[in-house]
VOVEXDO-997800 format. One record per residue (C-alpha): residue in one letter; z, y, x. Coordinates in Angstrom, 1 decimal. Last residue first. Example, Ala and Ser with C-alpha at 12.3 -4.5 7.8 and 13.67 -1.06 7.14 Angstrom:
2
+------+--------+--------+--------+
| code |     up |  north |   east |
+------+--------+--------+--------+
|    S |    7.1 |   -1.1 |   13.7 |
|    A |    7.8 |   -4.5 |   12.3 |
+------+--------+--------+--------+
END
This chain:
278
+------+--------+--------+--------+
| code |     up |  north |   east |
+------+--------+--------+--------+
|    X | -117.2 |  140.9 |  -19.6 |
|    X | -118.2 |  143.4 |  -17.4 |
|    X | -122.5 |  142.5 |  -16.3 |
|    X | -124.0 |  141.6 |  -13.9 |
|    X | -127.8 |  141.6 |  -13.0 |
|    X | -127.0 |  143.9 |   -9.3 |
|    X | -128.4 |  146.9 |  -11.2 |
|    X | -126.4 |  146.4 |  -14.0 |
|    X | -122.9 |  145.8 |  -12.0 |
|    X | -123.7 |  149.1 |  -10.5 |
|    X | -124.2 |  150.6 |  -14.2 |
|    X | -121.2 |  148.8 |  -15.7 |
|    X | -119.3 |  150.5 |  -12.1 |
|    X | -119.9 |  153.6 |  -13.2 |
|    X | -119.1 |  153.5 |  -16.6 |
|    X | -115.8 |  151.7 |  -16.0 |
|    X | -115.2 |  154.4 |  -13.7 |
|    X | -116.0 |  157.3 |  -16.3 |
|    X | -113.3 |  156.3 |  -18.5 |
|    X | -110.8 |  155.9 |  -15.7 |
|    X | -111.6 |  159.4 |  -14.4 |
|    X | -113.2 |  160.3 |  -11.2 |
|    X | -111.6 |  161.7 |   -8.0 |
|    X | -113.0 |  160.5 |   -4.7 |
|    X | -110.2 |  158.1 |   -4.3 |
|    X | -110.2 |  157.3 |   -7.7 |
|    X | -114.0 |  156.4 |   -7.2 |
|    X | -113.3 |  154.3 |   -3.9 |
|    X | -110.7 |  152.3 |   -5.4 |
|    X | -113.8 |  150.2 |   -6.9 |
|    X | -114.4 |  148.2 |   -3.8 |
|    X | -116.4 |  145.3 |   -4.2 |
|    X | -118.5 |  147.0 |   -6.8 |
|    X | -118.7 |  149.9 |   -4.5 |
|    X | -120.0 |  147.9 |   -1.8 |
|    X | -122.7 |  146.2 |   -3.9 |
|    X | -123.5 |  149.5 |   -5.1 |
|    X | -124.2 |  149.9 |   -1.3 |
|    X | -124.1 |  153.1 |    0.9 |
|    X | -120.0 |  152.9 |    0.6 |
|    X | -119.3 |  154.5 |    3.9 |
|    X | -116.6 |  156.7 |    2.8 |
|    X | -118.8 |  159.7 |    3.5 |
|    X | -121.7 |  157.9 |    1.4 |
|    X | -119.2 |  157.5 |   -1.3 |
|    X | -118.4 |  161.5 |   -1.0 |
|    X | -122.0 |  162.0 |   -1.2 |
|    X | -122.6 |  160.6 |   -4.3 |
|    X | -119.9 |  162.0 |   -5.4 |
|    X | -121.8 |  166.1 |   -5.1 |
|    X | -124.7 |  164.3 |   -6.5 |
|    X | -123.1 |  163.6 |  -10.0 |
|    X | -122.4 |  160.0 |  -11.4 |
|    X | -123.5 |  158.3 |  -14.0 |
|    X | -127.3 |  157.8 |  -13.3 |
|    X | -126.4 |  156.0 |   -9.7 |
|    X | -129.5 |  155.3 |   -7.5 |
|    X | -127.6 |  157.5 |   -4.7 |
|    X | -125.3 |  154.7 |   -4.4 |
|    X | -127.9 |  152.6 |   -2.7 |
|    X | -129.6 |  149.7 |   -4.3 |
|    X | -129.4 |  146.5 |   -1.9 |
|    X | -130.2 |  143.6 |   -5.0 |
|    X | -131.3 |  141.3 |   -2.6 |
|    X | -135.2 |  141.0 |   -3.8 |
|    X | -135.2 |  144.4 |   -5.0 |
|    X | -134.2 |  145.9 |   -1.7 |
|    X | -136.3 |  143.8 |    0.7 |
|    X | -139.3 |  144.4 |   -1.8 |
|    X | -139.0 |  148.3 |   -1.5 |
|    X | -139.0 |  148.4 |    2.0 |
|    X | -141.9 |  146.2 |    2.1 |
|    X | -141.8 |  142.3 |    2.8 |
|    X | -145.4 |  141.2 |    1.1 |
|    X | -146.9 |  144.0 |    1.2 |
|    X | -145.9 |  145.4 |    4.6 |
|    X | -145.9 |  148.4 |    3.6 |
|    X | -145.0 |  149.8 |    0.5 |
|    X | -142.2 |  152.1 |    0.8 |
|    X | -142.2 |  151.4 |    5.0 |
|    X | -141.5 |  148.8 |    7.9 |
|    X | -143.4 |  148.6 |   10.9 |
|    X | -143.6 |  146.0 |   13.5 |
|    X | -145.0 |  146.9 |   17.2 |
|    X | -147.2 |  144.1 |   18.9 |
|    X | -149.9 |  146.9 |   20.4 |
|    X | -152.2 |  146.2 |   18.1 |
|    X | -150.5 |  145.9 |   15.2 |
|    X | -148.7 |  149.6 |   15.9 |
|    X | -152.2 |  151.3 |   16.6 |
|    X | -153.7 |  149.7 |   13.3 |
|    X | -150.6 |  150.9 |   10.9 |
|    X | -150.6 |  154.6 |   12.8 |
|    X | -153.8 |  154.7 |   11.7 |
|    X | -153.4 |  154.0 |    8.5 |
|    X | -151.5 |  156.4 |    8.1 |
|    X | -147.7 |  155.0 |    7.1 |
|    X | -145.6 |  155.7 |    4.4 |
|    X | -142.0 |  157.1 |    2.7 |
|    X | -138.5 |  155.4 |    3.8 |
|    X | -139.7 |  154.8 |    7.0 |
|    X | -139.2 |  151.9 |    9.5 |
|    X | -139.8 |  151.1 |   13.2 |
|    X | -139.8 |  147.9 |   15.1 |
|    X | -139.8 |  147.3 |   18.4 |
|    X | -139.1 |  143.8 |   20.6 |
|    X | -137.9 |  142.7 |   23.5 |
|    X | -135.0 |  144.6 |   24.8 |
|    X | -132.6 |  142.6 |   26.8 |
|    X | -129.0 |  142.1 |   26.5 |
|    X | -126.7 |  141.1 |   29.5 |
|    X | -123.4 |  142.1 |   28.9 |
|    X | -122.9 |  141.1 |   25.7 |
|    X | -124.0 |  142.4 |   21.8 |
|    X | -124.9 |  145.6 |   22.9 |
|    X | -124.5 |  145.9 |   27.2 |
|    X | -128.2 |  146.4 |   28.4 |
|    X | -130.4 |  144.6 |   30.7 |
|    X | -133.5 |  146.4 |   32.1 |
|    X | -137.1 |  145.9 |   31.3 |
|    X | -137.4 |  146.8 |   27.6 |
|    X | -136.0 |  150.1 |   27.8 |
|    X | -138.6 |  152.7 |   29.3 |
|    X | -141.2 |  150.5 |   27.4 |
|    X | -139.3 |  150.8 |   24.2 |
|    X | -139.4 |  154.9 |   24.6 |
|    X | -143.0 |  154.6 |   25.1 |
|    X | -143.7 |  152.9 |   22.5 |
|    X | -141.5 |  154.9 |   20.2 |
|    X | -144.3 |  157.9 |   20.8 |
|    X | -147.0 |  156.2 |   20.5 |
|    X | -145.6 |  154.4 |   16.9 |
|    X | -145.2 |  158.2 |   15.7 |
|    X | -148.2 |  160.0 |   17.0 |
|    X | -149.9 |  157.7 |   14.3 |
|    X | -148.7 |  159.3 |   11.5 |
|    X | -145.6 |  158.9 |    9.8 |
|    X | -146.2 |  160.0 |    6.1 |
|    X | -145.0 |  163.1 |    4.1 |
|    X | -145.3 |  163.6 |   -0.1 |
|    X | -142.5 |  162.0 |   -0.7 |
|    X | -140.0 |  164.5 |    0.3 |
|    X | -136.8 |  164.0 |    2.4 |
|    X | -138.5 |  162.0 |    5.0 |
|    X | -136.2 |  159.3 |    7.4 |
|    X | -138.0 |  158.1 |   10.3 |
|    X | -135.6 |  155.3 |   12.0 |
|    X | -136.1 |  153.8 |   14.9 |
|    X | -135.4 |  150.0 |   15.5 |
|    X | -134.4 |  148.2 |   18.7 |
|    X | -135.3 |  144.5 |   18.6 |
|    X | -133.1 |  141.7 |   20.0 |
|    X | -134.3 |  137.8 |   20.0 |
|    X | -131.5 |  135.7 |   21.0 |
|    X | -132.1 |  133.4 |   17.8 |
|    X | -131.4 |  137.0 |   15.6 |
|    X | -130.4 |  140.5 |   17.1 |
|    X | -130.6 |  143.5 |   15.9 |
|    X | -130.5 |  147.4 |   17.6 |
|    X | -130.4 |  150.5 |   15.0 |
|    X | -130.9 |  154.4 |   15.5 |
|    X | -131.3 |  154.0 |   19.5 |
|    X | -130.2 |  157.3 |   21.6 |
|    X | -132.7 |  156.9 |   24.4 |
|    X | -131.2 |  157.9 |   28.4 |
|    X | -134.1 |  158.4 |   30.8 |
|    X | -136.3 |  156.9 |   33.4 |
|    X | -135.8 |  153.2 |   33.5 |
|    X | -133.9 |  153.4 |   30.2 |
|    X | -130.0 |  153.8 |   29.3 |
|    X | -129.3 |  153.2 |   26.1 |
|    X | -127.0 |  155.5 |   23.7 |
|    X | -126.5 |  154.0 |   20.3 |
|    X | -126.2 |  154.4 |   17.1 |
|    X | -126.5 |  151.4 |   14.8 |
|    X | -125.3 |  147.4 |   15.8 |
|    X | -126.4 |  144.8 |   14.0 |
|    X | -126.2 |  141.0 |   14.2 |
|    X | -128.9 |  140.0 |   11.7 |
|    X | -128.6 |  137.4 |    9.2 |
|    X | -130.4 |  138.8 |    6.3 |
|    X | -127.9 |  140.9 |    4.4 |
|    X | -127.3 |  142.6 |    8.4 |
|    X | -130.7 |  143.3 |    8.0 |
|    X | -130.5 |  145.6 |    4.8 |
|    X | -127.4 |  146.8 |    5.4 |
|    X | -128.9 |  148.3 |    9.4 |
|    X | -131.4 |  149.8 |    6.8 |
|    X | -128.7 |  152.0 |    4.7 |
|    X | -126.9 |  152.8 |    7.8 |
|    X | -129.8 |  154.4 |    9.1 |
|    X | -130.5 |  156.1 |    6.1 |
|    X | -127.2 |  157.7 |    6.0 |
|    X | -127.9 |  159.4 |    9.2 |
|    X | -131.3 |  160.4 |    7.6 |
|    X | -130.9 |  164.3 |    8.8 |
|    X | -130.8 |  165.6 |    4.5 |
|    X | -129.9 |  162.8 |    4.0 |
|    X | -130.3 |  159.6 |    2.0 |
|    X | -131.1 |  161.3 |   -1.4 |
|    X | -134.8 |  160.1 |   -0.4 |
|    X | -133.5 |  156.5 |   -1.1 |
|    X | -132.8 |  157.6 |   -4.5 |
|    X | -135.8 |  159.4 |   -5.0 |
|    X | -137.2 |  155.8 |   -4.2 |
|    X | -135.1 |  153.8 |   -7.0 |
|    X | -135.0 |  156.2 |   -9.9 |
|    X | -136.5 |  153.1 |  -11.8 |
|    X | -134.0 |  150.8 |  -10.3 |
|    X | -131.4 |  153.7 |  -12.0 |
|    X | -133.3 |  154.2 |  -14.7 |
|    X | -132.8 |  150.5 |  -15.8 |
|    X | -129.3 |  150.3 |  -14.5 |
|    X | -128.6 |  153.7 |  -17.0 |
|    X | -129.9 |  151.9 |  -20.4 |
|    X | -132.3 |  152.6 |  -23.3 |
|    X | -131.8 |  156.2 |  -23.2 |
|    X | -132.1 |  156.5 |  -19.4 |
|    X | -135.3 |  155.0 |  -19.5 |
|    X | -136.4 |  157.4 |  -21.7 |
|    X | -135.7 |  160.1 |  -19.5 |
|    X | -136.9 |  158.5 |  -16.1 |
|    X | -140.2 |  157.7 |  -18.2 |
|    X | -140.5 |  161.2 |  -19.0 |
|    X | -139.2 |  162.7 |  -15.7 |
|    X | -141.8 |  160.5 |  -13.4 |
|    X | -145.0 |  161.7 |  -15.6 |
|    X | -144.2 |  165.1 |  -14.8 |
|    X | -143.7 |  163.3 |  -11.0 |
|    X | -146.5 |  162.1 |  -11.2 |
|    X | -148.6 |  165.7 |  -11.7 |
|    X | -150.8 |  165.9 |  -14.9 |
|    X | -154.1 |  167.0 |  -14.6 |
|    X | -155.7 |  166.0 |  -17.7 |
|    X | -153.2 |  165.5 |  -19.9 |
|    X | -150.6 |  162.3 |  -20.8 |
|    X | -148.3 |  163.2 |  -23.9 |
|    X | -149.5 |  160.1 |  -25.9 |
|    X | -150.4 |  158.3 |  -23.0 |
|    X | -146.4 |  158.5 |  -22.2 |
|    X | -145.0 |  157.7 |  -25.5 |
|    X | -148.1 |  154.3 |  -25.6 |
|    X | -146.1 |  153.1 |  -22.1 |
|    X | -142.5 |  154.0 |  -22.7 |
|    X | -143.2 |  151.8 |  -26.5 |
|    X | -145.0 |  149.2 |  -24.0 |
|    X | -142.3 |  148.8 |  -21.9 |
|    X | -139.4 |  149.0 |  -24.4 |
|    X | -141.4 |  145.6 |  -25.8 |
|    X | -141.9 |  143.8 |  -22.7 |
|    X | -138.4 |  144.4 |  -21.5 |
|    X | -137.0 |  147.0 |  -19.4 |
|    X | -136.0 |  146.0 |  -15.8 |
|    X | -137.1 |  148.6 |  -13.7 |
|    X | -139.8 |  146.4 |  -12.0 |
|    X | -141.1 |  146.0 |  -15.0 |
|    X | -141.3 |  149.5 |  -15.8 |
|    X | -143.0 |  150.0 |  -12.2 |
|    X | -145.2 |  147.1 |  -13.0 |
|    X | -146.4 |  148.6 |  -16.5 |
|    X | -147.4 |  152.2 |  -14.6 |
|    X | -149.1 |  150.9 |  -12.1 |
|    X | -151.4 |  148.7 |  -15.0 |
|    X | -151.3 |  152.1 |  -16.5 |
|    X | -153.6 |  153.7 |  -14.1 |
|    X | -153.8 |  157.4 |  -14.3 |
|    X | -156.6 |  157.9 |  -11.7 |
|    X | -156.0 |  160.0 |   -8.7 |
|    X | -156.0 |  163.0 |   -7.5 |
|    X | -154.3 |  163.9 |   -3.6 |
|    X | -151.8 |  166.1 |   -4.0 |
|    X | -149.5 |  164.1 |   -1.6 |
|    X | -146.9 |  164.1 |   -4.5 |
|    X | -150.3 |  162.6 |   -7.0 |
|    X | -152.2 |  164.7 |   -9.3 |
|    X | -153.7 |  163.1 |  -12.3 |
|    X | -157.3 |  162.5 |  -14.0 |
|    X | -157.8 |  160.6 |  -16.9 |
+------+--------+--------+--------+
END
């Protein structure tokens, strides 16, 4: 069976993909393989993913809102714009959770020009600037224009000494990270020239989407229960976290939601981060 992907590239239907990304939501063996046997039921030739996407998404939703919500996982991350600021925020979280001194937005002076730096860590003395490319859509990759073109911002910064963390910081290493993909050119260029990238899927073994899992940083915008319009109040408030919301449930009377809907909310953040409300 034949289906279209976002890219519009076609594909074969593979449930095997389909299984892990249940599994990775959080359903059970059983609701898996009822979602999986619905789904090939009303599976045609043709068929985009994201058709696919909104009957899975729907009957996750019906068996429980934390489980859609992991599920719901990458349009979340999309729902980090529309510029990406949020984004940014989102993946200085992400280090800061493992160890990293962070620091986000920043104006650098380089050899030749000023750079406006999304994220700068440090860990063991080592400090890497990171840039962020944030897509709204799924269907678009960073190409390898992308990695030449940070290089030669890094190279403009790496040899003088900048005040971040002290007085005397030096640049020494790049990283860049997407919320969507990498060509694989733009993969090749960046190994071989010592860059790091970070994306959905790549690298396998520490992706995007592993880091979050693996430490339970789902953003806000994975929510089921709330509406987009809140969303974005949270993000305003800089909770980008459920994790922060959880520690700081104020934040939905502040933005206006009911008692009855709070406890809802905050069942479905403790749900994605495996807790539950006594």
């Amino acid at each position: 069976m034949k289906i279209i992907k976002n890219s519009g590239d076609v594909v074969d239907y593979s449930r095997n993909k389909l299984r892990h990304s249940l599994q990775k939501s959080g359903a059970t063996e059983s609701e898996i393989e009822n979602i999986v046997l619905t789904v090939e039921s009303q599976i045609t030739e043709g068929m985009t993913t994201r058709q696919i996407y909104r009957i899975v998404g729907k009957m996750l939703k019906r068996i429980s809102n934390s489980h859609a919500a992991r599920y719901n996982l990458r349009t979340a991350i999309q729902q980090l714009g529309p510029a990406g600021f949020f984004f940014e925020k989102f993946v200085s979280l992400i280090y800061k959770s493992e160890g990293y001194e962070v620091k986000t937005n920043l104006i650098l002076q380089g050899k030749c020009v000023s750079h406006e730096i999304d994220v700068v860590l440090k860990k063991n003395k080592a400090i890497t600037m990171i840039e962020c490319k944030f897509h709204a859509g799924s269907a678009a990759v960073s190409d390898v224009k992308v990695p030449m073109y940070i290089l030669s911002r890094f190279n403009d910064l790496k040899n003088k000494t900048h005040r971040i963390f002290n007085n005397k910081d030096v640049i020494n290493h790049c990283k860049i990270v997407t919320n969507n993909r990498f060509t694989t050119d733009a993969e090749t260029f960046a190994n071989c020239m010592g860059m790091d990238l970070l994306s959905w899927d790549y690298p396998q073994a520490n992706s995007l989407k592993t880091k979050i899992d693996a430490n339970g940083l789902y953003p806000v915008t994975c929510l089921t229960t709330m509406t987009m319009i809140e969303k974005e109040k949270l993000l305003i408030l800089e909770i980008i976290l459920t994790k922060q919301l959880i520690n700081a449930p104020e934040t939905l009377v502040m933005i206006g939601i009911s008692e009855n809907r709070q406890k809802n909310i905050l069942n479905e953040a403790l749900g994605l981060c495996k807790y539950l409300i006594k």
